[in-house]
GULORO-843901 format. One record per residue (C-alpha): residue in one letter; z, y, x. Coordinates in nm, 2 decimals. Each point is the difference from the previous one (the first is absolute). Layout:
N
res:Z:Y:X
A:Z:Y:X
...
//
This chain:
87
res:Z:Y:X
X:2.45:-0.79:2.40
X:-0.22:-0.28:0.16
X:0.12:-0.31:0.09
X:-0.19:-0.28:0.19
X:0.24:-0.20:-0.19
X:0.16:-0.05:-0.34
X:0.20:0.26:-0.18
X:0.28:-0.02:-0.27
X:-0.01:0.39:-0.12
X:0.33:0.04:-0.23
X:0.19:0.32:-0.15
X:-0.14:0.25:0.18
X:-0.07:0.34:-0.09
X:-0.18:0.33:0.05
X:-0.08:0.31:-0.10
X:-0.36:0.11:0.06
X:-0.18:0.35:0.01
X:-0.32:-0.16:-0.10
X:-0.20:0.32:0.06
X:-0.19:-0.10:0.30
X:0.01:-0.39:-0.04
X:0.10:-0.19:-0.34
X:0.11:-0.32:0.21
X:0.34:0.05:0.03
X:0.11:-0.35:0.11
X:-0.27:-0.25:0.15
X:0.07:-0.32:0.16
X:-0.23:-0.25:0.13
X:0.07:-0.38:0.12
X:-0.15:-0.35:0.01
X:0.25:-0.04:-0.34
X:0.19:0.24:-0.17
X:0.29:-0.03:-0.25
X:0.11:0.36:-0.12
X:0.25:-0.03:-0.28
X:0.19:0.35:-0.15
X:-0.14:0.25:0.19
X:0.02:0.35:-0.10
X:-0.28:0.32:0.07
X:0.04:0.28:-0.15
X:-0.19:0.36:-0.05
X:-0.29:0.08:-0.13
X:-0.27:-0.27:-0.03
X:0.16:-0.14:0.35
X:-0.08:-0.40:0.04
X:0.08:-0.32:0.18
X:-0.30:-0.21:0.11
X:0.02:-0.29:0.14
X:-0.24:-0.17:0.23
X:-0.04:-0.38:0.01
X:-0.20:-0.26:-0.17
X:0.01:-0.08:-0.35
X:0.12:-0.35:0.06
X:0.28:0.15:0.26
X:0.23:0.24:-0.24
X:0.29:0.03:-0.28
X:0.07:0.33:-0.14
X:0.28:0.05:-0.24
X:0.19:0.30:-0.17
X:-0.18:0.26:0.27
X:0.03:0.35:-0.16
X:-0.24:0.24:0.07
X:-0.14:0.34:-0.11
X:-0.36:-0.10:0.11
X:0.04:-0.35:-0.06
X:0.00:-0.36:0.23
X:-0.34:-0.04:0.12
X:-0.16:-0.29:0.22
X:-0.17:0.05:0.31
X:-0.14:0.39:-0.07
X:0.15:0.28:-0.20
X:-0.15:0.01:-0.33
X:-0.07:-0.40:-0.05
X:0.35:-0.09:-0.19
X:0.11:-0.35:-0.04
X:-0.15:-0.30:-0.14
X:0.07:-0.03:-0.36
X:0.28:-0.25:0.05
X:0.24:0.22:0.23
X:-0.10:0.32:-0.15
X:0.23:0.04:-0.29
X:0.32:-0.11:0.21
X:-0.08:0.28:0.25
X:0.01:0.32:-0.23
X:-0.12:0.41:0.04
X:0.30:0.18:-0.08
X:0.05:0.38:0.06
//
């Protein structure tokens, strides 16, 4: 998803066949609040794209991980242990 605007991401969920792609939910806006989001399968992830300065990211499950800006980067040490890899 990308927004020229701000987006409140909240309970949604998917299942990903990460085979070809890993990013399995990716959402970019000016500010972003995602909050108990669910991706499953695999090593399937949600990144989100936005300034540091310009995001909140709580209880997010996914197999990959929450990542910031680019698959692979994770979180800043303050939201990464609220947003969990689970299986």
């Amino acid at each position: 998803m990308r927004v020229a605007g701000d987006v409140v991401a909240q309970g949604n969920q998917c299942a990903h066949d990460d085979s070809q792609q890993p990013t399995a939910a990716f959402i970019e806006a000016s500010a972003i609040t995602a909050s108990s989001n669910r991706v499953r399968s695999g090593k399937s992830m949600l990144v989100l794209r936005v300034n540091e300065n310009r995001f909140a990211a709580l209880g997010n499950l996914a197999s990959g991980g929450t990542h910031l800006n680019t698959p692979g980067a994770g979180l800043p040490a303050t939201w990464k242990p609220l947003n969990p890899n689970v299986s």
